[in-house]
N, C-alpha and C positions, 0 to 999 in steps of 0.2 A: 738719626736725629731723635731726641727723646720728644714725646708729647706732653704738654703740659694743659693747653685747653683743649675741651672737645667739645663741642656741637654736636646735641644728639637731634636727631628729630623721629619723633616717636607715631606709631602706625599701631595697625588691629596685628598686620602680618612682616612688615619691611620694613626698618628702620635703616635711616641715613646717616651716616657718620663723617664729620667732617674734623680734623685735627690740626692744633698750628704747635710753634716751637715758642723758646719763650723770647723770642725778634717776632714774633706774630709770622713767621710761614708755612705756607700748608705745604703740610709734611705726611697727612693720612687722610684718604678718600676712601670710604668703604661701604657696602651695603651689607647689611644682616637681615638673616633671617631671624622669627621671633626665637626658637630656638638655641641659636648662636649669639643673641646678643651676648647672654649673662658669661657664657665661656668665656668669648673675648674681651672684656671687660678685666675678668680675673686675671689675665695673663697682660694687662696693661699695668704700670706701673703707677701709683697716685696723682691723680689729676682732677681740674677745675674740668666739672661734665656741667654745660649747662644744657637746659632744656623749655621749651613751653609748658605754661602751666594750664595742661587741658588734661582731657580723659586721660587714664591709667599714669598721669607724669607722678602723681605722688608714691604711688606703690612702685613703681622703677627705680623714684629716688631713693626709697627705703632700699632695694636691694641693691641699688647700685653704692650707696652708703658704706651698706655691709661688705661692701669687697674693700673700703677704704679711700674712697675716691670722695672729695668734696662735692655735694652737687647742688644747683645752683636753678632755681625755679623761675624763669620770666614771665610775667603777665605776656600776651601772644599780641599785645597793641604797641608794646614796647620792640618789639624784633621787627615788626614790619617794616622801621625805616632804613632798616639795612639789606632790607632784601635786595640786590642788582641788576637781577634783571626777573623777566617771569617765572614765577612762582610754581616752584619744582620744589622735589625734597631737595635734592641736591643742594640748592639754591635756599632752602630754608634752615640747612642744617650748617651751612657757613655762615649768613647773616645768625642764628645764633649762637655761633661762635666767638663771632667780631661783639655782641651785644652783650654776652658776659663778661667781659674783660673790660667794657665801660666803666670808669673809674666812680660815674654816678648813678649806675642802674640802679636800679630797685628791684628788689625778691620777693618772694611770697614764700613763708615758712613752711615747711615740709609738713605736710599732717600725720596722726600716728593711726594706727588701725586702729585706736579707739572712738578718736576723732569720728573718724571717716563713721565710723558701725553707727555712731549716734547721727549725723549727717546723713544716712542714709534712714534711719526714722523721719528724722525732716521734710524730708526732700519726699517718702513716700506721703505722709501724711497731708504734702498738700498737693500731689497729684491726685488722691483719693477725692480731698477739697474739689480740686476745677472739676472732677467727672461726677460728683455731686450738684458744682452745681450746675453745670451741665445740663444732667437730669431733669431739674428741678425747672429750670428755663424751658426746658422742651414741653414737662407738662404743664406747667405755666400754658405757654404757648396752646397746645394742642385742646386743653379743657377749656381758655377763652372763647374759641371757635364756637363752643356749644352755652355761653352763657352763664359761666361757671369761672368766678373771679376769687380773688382776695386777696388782700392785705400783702407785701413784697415781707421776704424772709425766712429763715430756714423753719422758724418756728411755724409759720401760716400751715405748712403743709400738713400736716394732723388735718387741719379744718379745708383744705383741698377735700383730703380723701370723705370727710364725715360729707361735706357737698354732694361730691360726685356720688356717694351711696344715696342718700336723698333724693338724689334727680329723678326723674319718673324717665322709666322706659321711650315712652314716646320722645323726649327731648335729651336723651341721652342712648342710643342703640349701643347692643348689646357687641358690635364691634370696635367701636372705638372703648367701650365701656374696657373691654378684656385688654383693647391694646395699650390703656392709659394706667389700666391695672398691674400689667409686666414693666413699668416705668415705677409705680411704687415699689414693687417687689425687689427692683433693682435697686432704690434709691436705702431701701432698708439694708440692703445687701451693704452699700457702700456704707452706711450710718457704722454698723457693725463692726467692719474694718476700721474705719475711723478711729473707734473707742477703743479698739485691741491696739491701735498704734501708742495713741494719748497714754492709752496706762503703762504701757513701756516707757515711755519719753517721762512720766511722773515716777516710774518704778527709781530711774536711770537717776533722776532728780535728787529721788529723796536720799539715794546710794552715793552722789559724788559731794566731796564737802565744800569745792568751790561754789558750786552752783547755792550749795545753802547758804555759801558765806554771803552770795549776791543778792540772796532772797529774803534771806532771815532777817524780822524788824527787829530784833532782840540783839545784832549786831550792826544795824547801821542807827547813824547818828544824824537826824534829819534839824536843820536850823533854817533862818530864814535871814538871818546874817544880820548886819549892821542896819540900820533903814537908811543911814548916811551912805550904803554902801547899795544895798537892792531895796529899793522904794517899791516896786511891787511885788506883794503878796503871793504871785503866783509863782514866781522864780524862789526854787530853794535850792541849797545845797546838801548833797546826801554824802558822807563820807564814809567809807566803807573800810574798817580795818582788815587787816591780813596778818599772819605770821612774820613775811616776809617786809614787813613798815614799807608796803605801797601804801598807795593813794588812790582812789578810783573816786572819778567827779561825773556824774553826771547832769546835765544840764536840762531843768525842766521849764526853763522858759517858753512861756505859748509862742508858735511857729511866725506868729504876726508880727512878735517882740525884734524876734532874731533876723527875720527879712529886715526890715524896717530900720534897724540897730536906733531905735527908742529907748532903749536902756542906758544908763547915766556912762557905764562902763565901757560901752558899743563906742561912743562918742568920743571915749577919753583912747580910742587905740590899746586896749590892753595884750597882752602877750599870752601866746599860746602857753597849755601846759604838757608835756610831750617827752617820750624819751630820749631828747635831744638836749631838754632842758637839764637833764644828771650834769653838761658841762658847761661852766659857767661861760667859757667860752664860740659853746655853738649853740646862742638862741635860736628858738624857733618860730616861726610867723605864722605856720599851716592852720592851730587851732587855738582857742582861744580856752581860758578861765572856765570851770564851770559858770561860775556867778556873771562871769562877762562871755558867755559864748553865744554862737548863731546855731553852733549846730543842732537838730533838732534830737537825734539818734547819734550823738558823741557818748561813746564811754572810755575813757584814757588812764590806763594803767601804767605807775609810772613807781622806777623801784627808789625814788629819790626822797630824803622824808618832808622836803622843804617845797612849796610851790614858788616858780622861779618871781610870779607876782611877791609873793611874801618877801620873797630874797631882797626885793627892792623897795621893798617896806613900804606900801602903798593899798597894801589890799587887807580888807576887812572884812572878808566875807566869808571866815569861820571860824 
């Protein structure tokens, strides 16, 4: 029987493979070692591989890719309700099996190694962050003991250390004095690292042209729309052009507006604007207008040149 979906479920060392036909029967049960996954793989003929989308699933799906196989990323909240009895690989690498073939799952896009290299700047820079402040809480912490306060903030700590040098021996001993001392020397340590990260992540910045397209005020178009349309001042619309005649809205409504739906637009039920809205036939409801949204942290990129509000010729808000 030929395979056409597979269920992978991915480990450090063992991976579970679970295979159906295209009547959905299981037709391949197998274990691999890390080694053998990618051989066998290669000697499979093109197939829907789905997978969880946890540690190392995007660099598998990149190689599993390159052999020619479709492959298919599930958030890991989505697979769980198929799972049938207790949770085995075995058992994990069927339920997602049966979960990619859902005619209405939802994916999560494969990232490229470039992605991932600048993700992992992110992702250091603000582990660096908590073990900063970390730090920073502990000698907080430890110099109060002795009388020796100030001000909450990354900036205060200058004026920690000028304190603590001030303090007279007698209310400040020369042990706690050294061990509060290895607590700055650490915190400069981390400071350091910090700003070796930041100027990578600016270097990265000033070198990629989307990220300038996003940043650059010389290319966005910022208005405040109709006043028939948005009555307060603090709600604007930012339109951001591209090459490619998308749309990018971002929504700056205060967080109070958008709970609340206080806003004349909120009231009136207005329509999302979303990659769904390209068909006139499958509105979408999940998000709403820049000018009429709740979201606080919406950004909606859409390759469409018309907003579906517009289409319907009712919105004035740019």
């Amino acid at each position: 029987m030929t395979v056409v979906t597979i269920g992978l479920d991915i480990a450090k060392s063992i991976f579970q493979v679970h295979g159906t036909d295209d009547v959905a029967n299981t037709v391949l049960r197998r274990r691999l070692g890390r080694a053998d996954l990618l051989p066998f793989f290669a000697k499979q003929p093109p197939c829907v591989i789905g997978m969880e989308a946890c540690s190392s699933a995007h660099h598998w799906a990149r190689e599993l890719s390159r052999l020619g196989h479709l492959v298919r990323l599930i958030p890991p909240q989505y697979v769980k309700p198929y799972v049938k009895r207790n949770k085995t690989d075995a058992a994990d690498a069927e339920a997602i099996c049966e979960a990619v073939g859902r005619p209405n799952m939802r994916f999560v896009p494969i990232k490229t190694i470039e992605q991932q290299s600048i993700l992992a700047l992110h992702r250091v820079r603000a582990l660096l962050v908590r073990q900063r402040t970390s730090a920073v809480n502990a000698m907080r912490g430890l110099l109060s003991e002795f009388g020796i306060v100030a001000a909450k903030g990354i900036r205060r700590v200058e004026e920690l250390r000028q304190r603590m040098s001030r303090t007279e021996p007698a209310l400040l001993p020369d042990e706690a004095r050294q061990a509060i001392g290895v607590l700055f020397d650490h915190l400069d340590g981390l400071q350091e690292r910090v700003d070796k990260v930041e100027a990578r992540i600016m270097a990265w910045h000033k070198a990629s042209e989307a990220s300038q397209r996003l940043t650059s005020a010389s290319r966005c178009r910022t208005s405040n729309g109709d006043s028939n349309c948005c009555r307060r001042g603090r709600r604007q619309t930012v339109q951001i052009s591209t090459p490619l005649r998308s749309l990018a809205w971002v929504d700056t409504a205060h967080p109070s507006e958008r709970r609340k739906g206080t806003h004349r637009s909120d009231q009136q039920g207005r329509r999302s604007i979303s990659s769904n809205d390209a068909h006139p036939r499958r509105p979408s409801r999940r998000r709403h207008c820049v000018s009429y949204g709740r979201s606080a942290k919406a950004l909606v990129v859409r390759t469409a040149a018309t907003p579906a509000c517009k289409r319907r010729g009712h919105c004035r808000c740019s």
